[in-house]
C-alpha positions in Angstrom: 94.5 114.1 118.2 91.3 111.5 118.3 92.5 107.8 118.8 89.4 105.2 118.3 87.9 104.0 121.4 87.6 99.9 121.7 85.1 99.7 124.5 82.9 98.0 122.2 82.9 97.1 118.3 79.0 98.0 117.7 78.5 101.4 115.7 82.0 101.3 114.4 81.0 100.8 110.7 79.5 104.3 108.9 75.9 105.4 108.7 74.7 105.4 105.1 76.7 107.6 102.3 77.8 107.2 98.8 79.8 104.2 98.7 81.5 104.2 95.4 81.6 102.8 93.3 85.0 100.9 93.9 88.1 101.7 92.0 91.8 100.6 92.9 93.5 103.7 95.0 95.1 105.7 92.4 98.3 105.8 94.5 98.1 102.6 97.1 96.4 100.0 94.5 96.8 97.2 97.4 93.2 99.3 98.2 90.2 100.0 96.5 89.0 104.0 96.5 85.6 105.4 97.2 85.0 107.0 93.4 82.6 109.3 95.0 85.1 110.6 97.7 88.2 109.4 96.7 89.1 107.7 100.4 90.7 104.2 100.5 88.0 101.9 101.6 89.3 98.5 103.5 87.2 95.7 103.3 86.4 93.1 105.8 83.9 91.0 107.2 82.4 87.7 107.8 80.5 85.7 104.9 78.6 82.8 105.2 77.1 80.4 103.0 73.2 81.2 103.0 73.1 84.6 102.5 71.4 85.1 99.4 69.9 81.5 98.4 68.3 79.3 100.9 69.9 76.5 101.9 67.7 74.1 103.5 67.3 70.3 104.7 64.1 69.0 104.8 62.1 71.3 107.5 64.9 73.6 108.0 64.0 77.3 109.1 64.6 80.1 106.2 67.7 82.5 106.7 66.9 85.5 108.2 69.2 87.8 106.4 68.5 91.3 108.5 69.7 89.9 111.5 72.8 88.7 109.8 72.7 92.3 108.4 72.6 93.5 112.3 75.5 91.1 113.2 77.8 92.3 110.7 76.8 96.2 112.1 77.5 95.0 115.5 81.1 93.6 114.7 82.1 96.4 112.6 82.1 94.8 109.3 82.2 96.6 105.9 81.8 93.9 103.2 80.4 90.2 102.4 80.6 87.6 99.6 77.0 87.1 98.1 76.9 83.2 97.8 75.4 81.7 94.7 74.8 77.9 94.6 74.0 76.7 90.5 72.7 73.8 91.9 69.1 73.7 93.2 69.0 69.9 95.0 72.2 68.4 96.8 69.9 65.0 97.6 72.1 62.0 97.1 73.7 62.6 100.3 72.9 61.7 104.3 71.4 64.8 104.5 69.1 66.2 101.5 69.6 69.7 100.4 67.5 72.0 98.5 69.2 75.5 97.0 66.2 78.4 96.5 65.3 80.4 94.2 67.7 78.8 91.4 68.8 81.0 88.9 66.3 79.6 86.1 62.7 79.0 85.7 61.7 75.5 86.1 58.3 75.1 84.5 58.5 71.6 82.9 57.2 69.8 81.3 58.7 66.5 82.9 60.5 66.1 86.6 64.3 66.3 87.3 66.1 64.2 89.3 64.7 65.7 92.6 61.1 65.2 91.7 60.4 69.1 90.8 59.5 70.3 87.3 62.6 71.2 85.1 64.4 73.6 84.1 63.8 76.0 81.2 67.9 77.4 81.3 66.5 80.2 78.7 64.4 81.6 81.3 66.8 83.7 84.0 64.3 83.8 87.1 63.2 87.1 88.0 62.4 86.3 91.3 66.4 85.3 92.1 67.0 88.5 90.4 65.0 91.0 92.4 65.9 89.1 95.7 69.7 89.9 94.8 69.1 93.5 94.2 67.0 93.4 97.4 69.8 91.8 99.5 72.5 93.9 97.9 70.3 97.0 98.5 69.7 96.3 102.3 73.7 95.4 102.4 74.1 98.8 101.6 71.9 100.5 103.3 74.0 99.2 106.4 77.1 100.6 104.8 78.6 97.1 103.4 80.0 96.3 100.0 78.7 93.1 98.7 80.9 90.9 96.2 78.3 89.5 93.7 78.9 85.4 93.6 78.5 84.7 89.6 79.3 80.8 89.2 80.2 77.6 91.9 82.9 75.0 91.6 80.9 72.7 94.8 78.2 73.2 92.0 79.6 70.7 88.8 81.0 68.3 90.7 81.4 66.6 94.1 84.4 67.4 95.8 86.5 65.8 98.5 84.4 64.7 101.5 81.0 66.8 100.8 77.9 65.7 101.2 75.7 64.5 98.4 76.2 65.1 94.6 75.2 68.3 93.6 75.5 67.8 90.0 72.7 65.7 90.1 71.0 68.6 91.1 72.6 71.1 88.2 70.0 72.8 85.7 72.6 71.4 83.1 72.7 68.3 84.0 70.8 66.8 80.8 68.0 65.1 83.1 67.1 68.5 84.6 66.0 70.6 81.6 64.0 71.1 78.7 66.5 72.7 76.3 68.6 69.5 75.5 71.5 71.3 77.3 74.1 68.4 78.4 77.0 69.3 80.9 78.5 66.0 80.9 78.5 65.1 77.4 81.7 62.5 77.9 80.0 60.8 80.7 82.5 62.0 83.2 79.7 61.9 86.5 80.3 65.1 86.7 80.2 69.1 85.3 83.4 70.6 85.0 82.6 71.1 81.2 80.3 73.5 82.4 83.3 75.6 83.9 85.3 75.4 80.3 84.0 77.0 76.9 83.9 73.7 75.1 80.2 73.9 75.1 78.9 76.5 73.4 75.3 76.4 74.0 76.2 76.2 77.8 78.4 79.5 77.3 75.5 81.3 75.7 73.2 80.3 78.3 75.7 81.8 81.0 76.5 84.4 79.4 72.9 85.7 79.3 72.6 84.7 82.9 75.8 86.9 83.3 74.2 89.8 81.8 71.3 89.3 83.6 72.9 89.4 87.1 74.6 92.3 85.9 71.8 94.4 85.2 70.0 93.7 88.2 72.5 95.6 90.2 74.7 97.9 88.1 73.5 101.0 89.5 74.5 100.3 92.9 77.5 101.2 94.5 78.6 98.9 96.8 78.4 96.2 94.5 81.6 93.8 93.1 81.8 90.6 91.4 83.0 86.9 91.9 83.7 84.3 89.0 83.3 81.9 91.1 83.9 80.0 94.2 86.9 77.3 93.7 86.3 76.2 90.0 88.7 73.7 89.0 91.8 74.2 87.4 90.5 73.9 84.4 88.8 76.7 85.0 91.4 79.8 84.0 90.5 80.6 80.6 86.8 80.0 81.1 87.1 82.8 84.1 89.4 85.1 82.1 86.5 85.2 79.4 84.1 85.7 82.2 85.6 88.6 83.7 85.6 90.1 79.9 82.2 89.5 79.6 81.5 91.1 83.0 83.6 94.3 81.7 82.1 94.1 78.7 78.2 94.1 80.4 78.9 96.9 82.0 80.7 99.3 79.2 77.6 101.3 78.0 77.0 101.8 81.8 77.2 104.7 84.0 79.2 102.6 86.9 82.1 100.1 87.0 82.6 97.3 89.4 85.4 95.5 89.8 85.8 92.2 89.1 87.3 89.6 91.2 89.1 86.2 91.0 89.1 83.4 93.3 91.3 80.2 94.4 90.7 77.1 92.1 90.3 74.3 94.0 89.3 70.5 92.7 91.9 67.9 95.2 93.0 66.5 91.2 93.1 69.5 89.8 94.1 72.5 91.5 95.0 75.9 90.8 97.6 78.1 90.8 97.7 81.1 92.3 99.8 82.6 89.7 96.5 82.2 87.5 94.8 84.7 89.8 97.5 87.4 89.6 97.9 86.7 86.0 94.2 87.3 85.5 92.5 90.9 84.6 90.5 91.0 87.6 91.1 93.9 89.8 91.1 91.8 93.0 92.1 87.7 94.1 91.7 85.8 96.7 94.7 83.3 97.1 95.4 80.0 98.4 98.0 79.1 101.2 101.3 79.0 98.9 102.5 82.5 98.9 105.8 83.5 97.1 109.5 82.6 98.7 108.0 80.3 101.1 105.5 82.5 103.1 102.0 80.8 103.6 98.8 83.1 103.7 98.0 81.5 106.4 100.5 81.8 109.0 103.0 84.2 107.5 101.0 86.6 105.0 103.2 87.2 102.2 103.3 91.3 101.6 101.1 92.7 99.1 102.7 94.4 96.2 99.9 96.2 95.1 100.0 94.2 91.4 96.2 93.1 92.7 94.0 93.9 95.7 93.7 90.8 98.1 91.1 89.6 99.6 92.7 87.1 102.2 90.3 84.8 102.7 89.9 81.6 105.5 87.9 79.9 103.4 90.4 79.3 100.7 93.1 78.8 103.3 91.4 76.5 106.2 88.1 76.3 104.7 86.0 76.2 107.9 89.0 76.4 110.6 88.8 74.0 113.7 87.6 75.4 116.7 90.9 75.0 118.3 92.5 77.0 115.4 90.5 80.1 117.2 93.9 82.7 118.2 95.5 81.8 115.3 92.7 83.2 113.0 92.3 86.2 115.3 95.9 86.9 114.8 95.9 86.0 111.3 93.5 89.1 111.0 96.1 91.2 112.3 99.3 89.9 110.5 97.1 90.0 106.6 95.9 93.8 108.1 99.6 94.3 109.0 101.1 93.3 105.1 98.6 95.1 103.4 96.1 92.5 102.8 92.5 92.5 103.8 90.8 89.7 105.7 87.8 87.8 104.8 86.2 85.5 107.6 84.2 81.7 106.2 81.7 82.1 108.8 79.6 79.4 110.2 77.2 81.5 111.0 73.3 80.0 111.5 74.7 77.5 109.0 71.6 74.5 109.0 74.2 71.5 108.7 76.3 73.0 111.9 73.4 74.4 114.0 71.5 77.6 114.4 73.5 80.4 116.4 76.6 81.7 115.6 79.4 80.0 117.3 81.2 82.1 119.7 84.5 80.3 119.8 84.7 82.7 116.2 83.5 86.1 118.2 87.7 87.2 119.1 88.2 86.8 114.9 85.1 89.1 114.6 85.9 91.8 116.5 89.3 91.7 115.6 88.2 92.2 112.2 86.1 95.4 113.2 89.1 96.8 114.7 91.1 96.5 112.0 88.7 98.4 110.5 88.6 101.0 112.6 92.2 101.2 112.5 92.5 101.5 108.9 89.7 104.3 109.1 92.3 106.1 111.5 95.9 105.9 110.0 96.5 107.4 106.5 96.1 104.1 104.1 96.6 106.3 101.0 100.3 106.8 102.5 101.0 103.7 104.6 103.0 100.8 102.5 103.9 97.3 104.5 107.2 97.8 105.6 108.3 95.1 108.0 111.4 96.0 107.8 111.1 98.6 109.9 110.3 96.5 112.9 111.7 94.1 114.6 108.1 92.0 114.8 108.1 92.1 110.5 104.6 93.8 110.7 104.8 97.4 110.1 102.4 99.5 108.2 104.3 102.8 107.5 104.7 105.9 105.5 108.1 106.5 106.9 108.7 109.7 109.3 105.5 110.6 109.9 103.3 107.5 110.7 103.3 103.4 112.0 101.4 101.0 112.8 103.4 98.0 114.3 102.1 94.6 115.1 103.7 92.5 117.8 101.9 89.0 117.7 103.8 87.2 120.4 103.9 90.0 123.3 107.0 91.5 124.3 109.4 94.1 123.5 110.7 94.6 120.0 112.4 97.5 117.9 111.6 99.8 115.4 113.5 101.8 113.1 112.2 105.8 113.5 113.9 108.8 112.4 114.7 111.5 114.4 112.1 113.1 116.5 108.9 113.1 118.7 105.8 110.7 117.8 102.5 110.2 119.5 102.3 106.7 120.8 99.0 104.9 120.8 99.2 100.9 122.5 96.0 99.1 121.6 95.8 95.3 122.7 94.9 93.2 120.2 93.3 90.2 122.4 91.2 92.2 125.3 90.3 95.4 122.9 91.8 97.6 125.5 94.0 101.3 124.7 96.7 103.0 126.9 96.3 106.7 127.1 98.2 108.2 124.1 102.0 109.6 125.3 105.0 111.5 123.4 108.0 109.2 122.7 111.3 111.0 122.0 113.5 109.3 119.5 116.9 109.7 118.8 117.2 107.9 115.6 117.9 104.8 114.0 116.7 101.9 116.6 114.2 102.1 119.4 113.1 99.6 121.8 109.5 99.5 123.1 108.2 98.2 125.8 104.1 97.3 125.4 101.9 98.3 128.5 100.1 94.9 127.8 101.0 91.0 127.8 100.0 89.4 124.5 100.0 90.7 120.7 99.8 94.4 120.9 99.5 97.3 117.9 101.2 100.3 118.6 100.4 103.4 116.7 103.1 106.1 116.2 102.8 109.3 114.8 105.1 112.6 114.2 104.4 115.6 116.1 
């Protein structure tokens, strides 16, 4: 029997093959399927906030997007979110910021509020277009599924602490375009209007600008989409329409995608989480509260398979502090462990927090890669989160014949097996090192195990 070698995390992800496109697993919907092959695919992998539009201050260096293509390979990661940014100028703040391409065609007459010509918000840009599909394209020519950003909540409206105001920079903002579009029309200072459907022209505009993204990759595989990144509360029924509209772009196409919904965040008006699960989409990305007092963040609440999740750090730290480091890397393997999938808010290259990726973050990257590898090796179709199985609460089973067991705090702990002799596999979780694979007898009903290595461990079990 092959076990997965942990020497090192680079070539782990696959060489170029058809990649879809996505469809919830048939049997196992806490997964999405390969279409083309019918295998579950996991997803994982670090995103970062540059990736598709530049982000810039003043003098800044461009992003160089095929060596964050090469870092991904080398940490074994399968999948990104695509950031889009509505707003083109974030320039109020300490530290100007300028968003490129923008979405729309700005070719006056008259200057916006950061001295460049307006925008004309009937005229999608091609150029944004083609340097999706390019990105998207080159994503998956390394084997990675790219999540297709449509709209931004830091785009309407300044929020908490951030830098600048980037609706002062929004092609809706009414000093910013040609078209008489207004995004504030009740004087608010800011754009949440833009997130509702109380403004018609505005909806028609995006929903054109919907289309349009849609078009540009609908014939590629790895492709899903985002409503947005952390709308406000308001939000919901402005998303739900979107993700009909998405469905509904894509009907009288060869290829589905699915559709995803994100946390709603605004600090006076939040969302619920229960709007996400509540929604069509096929996949969420939740906020801390999970149900009967588990947190996403420290005590992943098990996925019922009702929607694919997408456990993500940025809606439950944001950008963790550096001294947060082991309990992110863990984190990876308790969401891996209850049948979610973990997302990483990298800092990568980021121009406000310097230009190489911090390696304080590297143990959360290549624990992501393993888990990868890991769910490439055990039977995901067949596996359910069981926790009750083990004494640790993280247990991965399809019961009899295969397990996967976390233990995050080192130690012995128990496990409930039937009857009979299984193939034990001990993988440490912090050092990337594996035992020798070795037959366990087991008499049924509870077995103690003792882990070959100090700290978290995964143990692998299977009938022979």
């Amino acid at each position: 029997m092959w076990y997965p070698v942990f020497a090192g995390s680079k070539g782990m992800t696959d060489v170029r093959r058809p990649m879809g496109p996505l469809v919830v697993h048939p049997t196992n919907p806490r997964y999405f399927a390969n279409s083309a092959t019918g295998e579950v695919v996991y997803l994982t992998g670090s995103h970062t906030w540059a990736n598709l539009q530049e982000r810039l201050p003043e003098g800044g260096e461009p992003f160089d997007y095929p060596k964050y293509l090469d870092f991904l390979k080398e940490h074994g990661h399968n999948f990104i979110r695509m950031w889009h940014w509505e707003h083109a100028s974030d320039f109020s703040g300490q530290e100007p910021m300028a968003y490129e391409p923008s979405a729309f065609m700005r070719p006056g007459p008259g200057e916006a509020l950061d001295g460049r010509p307006r925008f004309d918000v009937t005229r999608v840009s091609k150029g944004y277009m083609d340097r999706l599909r390019k990105r998207v394209l080159d994503a998956r020519d390394r084997g990675i599924y790219v999540s297709v950003m449509l709209f931004q909540g830091f785009s309407v409206e300044k929020k908490g602490d951030a830098a600048g105001d980037p609706w002062r920079g929004h092609p809706f903002h009414k000093d910013n375009n040609v078209n008489g579009i207004n995004g504030d029309p009740f004087e608010t200072g800011h754009g949440r209007e833009v997130h509702t459907a109380a403004i018609l022209p505005i909806l028609d505009v995006q929903s054109d600008y919907v289309r349009h993204v849609v078009a540009a990759v609908a014939d590629l595989d790895n492709v899903l989409f985002e409503i947005a990144n952390e709308s406000h509360g308001g939000s919901t029924k402005w998303q739900y329409r979107m993700i009909d509209l998405v469905r509904e772009a894509e009907s009288d196409r060869p290829m589905r995608h699915p559709v995803g919904m994100t946390v709603q965040w605004c600090p006076d008006d939040p969302g619920t989480n229960a709007a996400l699960f509540e929604s069509a989409a096929e996949w969420v990305s939740p906020n801390p509260e999970g149900p009967d007092g588990l947190n996403y963040r420290h005590d992943p609440p098990t996925a019922d398979g009702s929607k694919v999740v997408l456990a993500d750090t940025d809606h439950l730290w944001g950008v963790p502090p550096a001294e947060e480091a082991e309990t992110v890397r863990k984190w990876v393997w308790r969401s891996f462990l209850r049948g979610l999938q973990p997302i990483f808010m990298d800092p990568y290259r980021d121009a406000r927090l310097g230009k190489a990726p911090d390696a304080v973050w590297d143990p959360v990257r290549r624990a992501m890669g393993a888990t990868l590898t890991w769910a490439k090796h055990v039977d995901l179709a067949r596996t359910t989160p069981q926790g009750d199985l083990a004494s640790t609460g993280y247990c991965l089973a399809d019961d009899g014949r295969e397990y996967l067991i976390y233990q995050p705090e080192g130690g012995r702990f128990s496990a409930r097996l039937p009857a009979g002799t299984y193939r034990a596999a001990w993988y440490d979780c912090s050092r990337a090192e594996q035992s020798p694979p070795r037959k366990v007898r087991a008499p049924g009903g509870g077995v103690r195990l003792a882990p070959p290595f100090e700290g978290d461990v995964l143990l692998h079990l299977k009938a022979v």
